[in-house]
C-alpha positions as CSV (number, residue, x, y, z in Angstrom):
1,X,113.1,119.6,113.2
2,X,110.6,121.1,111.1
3,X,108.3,124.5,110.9
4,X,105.2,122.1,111.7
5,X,106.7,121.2,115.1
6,X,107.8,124.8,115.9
7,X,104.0,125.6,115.1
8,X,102.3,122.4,116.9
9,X,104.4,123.6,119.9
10,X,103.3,127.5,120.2
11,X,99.8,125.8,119.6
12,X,100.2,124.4,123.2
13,X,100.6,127.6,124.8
14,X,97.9,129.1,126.2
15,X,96.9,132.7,127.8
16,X,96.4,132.6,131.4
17,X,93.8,134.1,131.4
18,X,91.4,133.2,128.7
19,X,92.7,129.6,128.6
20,X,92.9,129.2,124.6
21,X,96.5,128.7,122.6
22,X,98.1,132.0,121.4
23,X,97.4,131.0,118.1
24,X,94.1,130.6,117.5
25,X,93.5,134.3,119.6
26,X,96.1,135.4,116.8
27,X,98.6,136.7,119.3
28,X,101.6,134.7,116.9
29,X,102.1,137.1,114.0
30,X,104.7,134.6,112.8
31,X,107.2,132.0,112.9
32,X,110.2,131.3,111.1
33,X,113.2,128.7,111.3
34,X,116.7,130.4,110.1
35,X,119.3,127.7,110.7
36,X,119.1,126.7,114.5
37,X,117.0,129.6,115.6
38,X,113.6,130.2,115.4
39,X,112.0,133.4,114.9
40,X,108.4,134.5,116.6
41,X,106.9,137.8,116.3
42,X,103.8,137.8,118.6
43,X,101.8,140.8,120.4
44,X,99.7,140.7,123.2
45,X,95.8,141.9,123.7
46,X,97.2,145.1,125.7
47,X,100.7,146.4,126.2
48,X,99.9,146.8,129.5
49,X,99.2,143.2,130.3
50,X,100.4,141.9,133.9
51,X,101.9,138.1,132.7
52,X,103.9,139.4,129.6
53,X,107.1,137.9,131.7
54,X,104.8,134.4,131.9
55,X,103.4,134.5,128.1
56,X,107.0,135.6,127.1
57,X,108.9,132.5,128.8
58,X,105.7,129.9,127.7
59,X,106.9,130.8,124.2
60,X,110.5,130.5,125.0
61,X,109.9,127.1,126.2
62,X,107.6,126.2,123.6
63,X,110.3,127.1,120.8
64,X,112.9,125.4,122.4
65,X,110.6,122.5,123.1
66,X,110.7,122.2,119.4
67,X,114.1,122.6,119.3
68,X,115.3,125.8,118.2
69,X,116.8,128.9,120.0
70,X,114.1,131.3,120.5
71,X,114.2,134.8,119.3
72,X,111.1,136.3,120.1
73,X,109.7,139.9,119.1
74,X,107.0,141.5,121.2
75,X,105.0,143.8,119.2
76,X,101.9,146.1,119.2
77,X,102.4,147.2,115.3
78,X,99.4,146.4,114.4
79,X,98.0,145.8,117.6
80,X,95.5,143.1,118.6
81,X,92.1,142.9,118.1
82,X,89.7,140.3,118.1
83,X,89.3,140.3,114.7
84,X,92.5,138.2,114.6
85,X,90.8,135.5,116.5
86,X,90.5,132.3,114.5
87,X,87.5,131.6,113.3
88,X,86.6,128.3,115.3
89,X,87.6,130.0,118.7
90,X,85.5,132.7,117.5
91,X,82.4,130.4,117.1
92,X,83.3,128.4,120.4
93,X,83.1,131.9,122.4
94,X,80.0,132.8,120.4
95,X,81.2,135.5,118.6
């Protein structure tokens, strides 16, 4: 078990609705492994966003995929803007 498979795993999820990995939209503020648990901080584009329940559980599975127990922190502090989207994605989208 390493931090590179923790973060290869939350690269695979995706938001629903814009169909790119958390990551690269820079919704994962961070990641760290602390003996058998994992520790994500992530936010989401809007606090009022309808699938937090289905983002929230894709990470879930995502950290445990990698083999950790999940401890995941939902914050808006700073909250998201697009800014924080990777510079690739931001030239795919044409930004």
């Amino acid at each position: 078990m390493s931090e590179k498979k923790l973060w290869n795993e939350l690269r695979k999820v995706k938001d629903p609705e814009i169909g790119h990995s958390l990551i690269d939209l820079g919704m994962i503020y961070g990641a760290k492994i602390e003996g058998k648990k994992a520790h994500v901080t992530m936010t989401l584009t809007t606090p009022a966003c309808p699938l937090v329940g289905f983002i929230f559980s894709e990470v879930k599975k995502a950290v445990e995929a990698a083999g950790y127990i999940p401890e995941i922190d939902l914050t808006f502090d700073p909250p998201w803007t697009p800014e924080r989207i990777s510079p690739e994605l931001k030239k795919k989208l044409g930004f």
